[in-house]
Each structure stands twice: as structure tokens, then as C-alpha cells.
C-alpha positions as CSV (number, residue, x, y, z in Angstrom):
1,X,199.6,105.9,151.2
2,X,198.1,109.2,150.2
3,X,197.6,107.4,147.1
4,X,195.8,104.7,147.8
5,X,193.9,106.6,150.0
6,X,192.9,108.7,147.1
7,X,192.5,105.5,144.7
8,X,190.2,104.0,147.1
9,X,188.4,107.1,147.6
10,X,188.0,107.3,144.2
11,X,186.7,103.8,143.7
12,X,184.1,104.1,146.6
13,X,183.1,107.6,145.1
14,X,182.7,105.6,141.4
15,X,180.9,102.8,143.0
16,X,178.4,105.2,145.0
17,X,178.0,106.9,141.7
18,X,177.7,103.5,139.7
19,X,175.0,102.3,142.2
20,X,172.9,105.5,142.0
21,X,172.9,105.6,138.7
22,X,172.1,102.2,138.3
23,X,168.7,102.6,140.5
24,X,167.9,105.4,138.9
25,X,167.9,103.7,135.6
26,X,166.0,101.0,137.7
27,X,163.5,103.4,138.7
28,X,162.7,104.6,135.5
29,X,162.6,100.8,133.8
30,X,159.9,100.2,136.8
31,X,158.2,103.4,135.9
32,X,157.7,102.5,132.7
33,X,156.9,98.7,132.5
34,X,154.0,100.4,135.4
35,X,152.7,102.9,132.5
36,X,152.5,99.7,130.0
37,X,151.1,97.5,132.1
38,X,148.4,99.8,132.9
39,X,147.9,101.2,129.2
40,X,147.7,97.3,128.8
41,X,144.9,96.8,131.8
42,X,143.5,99.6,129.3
43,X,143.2,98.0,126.3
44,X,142.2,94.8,127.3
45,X,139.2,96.2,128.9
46,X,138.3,98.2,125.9
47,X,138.8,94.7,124.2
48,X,136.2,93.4,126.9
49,X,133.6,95.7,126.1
50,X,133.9,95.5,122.5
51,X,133.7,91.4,122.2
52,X,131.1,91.9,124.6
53,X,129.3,94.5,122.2
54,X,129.7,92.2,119.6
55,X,128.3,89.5,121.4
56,X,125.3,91.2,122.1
57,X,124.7,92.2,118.1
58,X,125.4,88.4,117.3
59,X,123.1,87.4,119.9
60,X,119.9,90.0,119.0
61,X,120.5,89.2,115.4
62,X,120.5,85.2,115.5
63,X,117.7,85.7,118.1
64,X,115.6,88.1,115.7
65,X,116.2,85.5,112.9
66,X,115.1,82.3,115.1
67,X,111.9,84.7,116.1
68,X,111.2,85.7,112.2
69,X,111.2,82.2,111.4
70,X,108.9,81.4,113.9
71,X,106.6,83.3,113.3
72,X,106.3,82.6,109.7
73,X,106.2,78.8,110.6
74,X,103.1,79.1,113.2
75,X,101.7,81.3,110.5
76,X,101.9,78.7,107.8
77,X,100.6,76.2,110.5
78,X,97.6,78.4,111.1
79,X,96.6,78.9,107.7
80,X,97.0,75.0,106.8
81,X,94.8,74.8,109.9
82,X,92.1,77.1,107.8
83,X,92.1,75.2,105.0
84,X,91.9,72.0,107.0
85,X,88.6,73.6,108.3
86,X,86.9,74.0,105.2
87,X,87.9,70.1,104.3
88,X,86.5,69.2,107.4
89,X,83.3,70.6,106.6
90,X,83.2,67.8,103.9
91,X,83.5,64.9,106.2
92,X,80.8,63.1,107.7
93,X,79.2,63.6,110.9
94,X,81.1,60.8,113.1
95,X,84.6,62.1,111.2
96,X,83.7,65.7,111.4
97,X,83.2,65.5,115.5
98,X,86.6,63.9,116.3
99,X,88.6,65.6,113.5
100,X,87.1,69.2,114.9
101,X,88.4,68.2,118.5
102,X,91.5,67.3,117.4
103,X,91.9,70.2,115.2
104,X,91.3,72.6,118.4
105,X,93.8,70.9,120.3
106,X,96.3,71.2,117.4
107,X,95.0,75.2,117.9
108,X,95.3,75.6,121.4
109,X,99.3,74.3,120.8
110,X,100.0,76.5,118.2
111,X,98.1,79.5,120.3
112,X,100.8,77.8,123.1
113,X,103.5,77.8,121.2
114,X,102.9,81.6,120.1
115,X,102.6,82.8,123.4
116,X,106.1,81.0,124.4
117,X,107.6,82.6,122.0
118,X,106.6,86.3,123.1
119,X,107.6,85.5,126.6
120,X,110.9,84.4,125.7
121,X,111.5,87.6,123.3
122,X,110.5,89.8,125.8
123,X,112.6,87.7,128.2
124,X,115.8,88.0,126.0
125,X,115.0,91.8,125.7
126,X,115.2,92.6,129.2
127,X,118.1,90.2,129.7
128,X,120.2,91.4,126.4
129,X,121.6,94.6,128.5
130,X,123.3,92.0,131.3
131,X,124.5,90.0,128.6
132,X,126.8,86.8,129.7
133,X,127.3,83.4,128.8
134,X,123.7,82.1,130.9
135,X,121.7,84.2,128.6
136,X,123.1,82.6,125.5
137,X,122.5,79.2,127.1
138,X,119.2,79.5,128.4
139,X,118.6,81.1,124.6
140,X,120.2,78.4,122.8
141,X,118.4,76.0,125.1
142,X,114.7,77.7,124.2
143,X,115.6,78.0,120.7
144,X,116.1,73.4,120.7
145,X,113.0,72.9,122.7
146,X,110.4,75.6,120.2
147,X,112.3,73.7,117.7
148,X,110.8,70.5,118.6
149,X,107.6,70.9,119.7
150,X,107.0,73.1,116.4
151,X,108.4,69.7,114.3
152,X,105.9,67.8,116.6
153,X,102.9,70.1,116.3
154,X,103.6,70.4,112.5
155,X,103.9,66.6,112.1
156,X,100.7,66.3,114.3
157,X,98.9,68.9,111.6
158,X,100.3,66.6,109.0
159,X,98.9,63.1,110.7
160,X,95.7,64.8,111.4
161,X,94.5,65.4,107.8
162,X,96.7,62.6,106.1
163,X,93.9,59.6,105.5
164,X,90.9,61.0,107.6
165,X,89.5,63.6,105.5
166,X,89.6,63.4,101.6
């Protein structure tokens, strides 16, 4: 009986033991997957910030592009307006009247189209540092619409000088 006694002692003794070391094992597993999870968190934030860095870079540099280009195409407009001046001189008097009001309309739309354009740069400036997906669509959505009314101003430039003055 002692024996058993002692046996079973033993066995509860192993079995306490068994079980503490088991949660401390448990403990330490826990710990752990805790400190990679959060160097995880970590990294994926700094992950964050980065695609949202480069983002931003892609974003200023196809805007500066899209603004370069713009600028060089109301340029060229404005000069083929110039030289459209000295043709009209050449017209006659009846011709001359209606093709210098049309070409100050075509003007005033260019002069328009120039001033949009600096209010959506300095828009996108002040906008750039909160960066998120509405800038890039409101962006992308300005960018479609200069697009066309440049195509339609320059094709109205175009018609305006095609047969009328010579």
C-alpha cells in the first residue's frame, strides 16, 4: 500500500510538474507569437507609409508632366492665334469683323483654360500632403475633362482659319 501510495504520489507529482511545464512553454509560445505579431503590425505600417510615399511621387510627377504639356499646348495655341492675327489683317472688311470676334472668343477659352489649369495645380499642391485615393480621382478626372476642351478649343482654332481666310 505504501507503494502505491508512493507510485501515485509520484505520478500526481510528475503530472503537476508535466502541467507546469507545459504552460510555461505555453506562456512563452504566446509571448512570442505577441512580439511577432506586433513587429508584424510594425512593418506593415512602415509598408503603409512607404506605398503611400510612393504614391505621392507617382502622383506629383504624372501631375507635373500632364501640367508641362499643357502648358506647351495653350502656348502653341496662342502663338497659332498670333499668326492667325496677322492673316486676318489680309481679309476683307465683312470677313475681318466676324473672324476677329471669333478669334477673341477662341482667346478668352484659351485665357480660360489657363487659368483652370493653375487652380487645379495649386489645388493638387495643397491636397498632395493628405494624399488618398479621392485626390487621384478628382486628378485623373480634371486631367479627361482639360483634355477635351483643349482637343475642342484646338479643333475650333483649326475650323476657324481653315477656308475663311487665305
Amino acid at each position: 500500500m505504501k507503494n502505491i501510495k508512493n507510485i501515485t504520489f509520484a505520478a500526481y507529482l510528475f503530472s503537476v510538474l508535466f502541467i507546469m511545464s507545459c504552460g510555461d512553454a505555453a506562456k512563452k509560445d504566446v509571448k512570442d507569437t505577441n512580439e511577432n505579431l506586433k513587429e508584424a503590425n510594425t512593418d506593415l505600417k512602415e509598408a503603409a507609409v512607404d506605398a503611400n510615399e510612393a504614391a505621392k511621387l507617382k502622383a506629383k510627377s504624372d501631375w507635373q508632366s500632364f501640367t508641362m504639356k499643357s502648358d506647351s499646348e495653350i502656348v502653341a495655341m496662342k502663338n497659332q492665334t498670333t499668326r492667325f492675327k496677322k492673316k486676318i489683317e489680309k481679309a476683307n472688311k465683312k470677313e475681318k469683323i466676324k473672324l476677329e470676334a471669333d478669334l477673341q472668343n477662341v482667346e478668352k477659352k484659351l485665357d480660360g483654360q489657363k487659368m483652370k489649369l493653375e487652380a487645379k495645380n495649386t489645388e493638387f499642391e495643397a491636397s498632395i500632403d493628405k494624399f488618398d485615393a479621392s485626390v487621384e480621382t478628382k486628378k485623373e478626372s480634371f486631367k479627361r475633362e482639360f483634355k477635351h476642351d483643349m482637343d475642342e478649343l484646338g479643333g475650333a482654332v483649326k475650323d476657324l482659319f481653315k477656308d475663311n481666310v487665305k
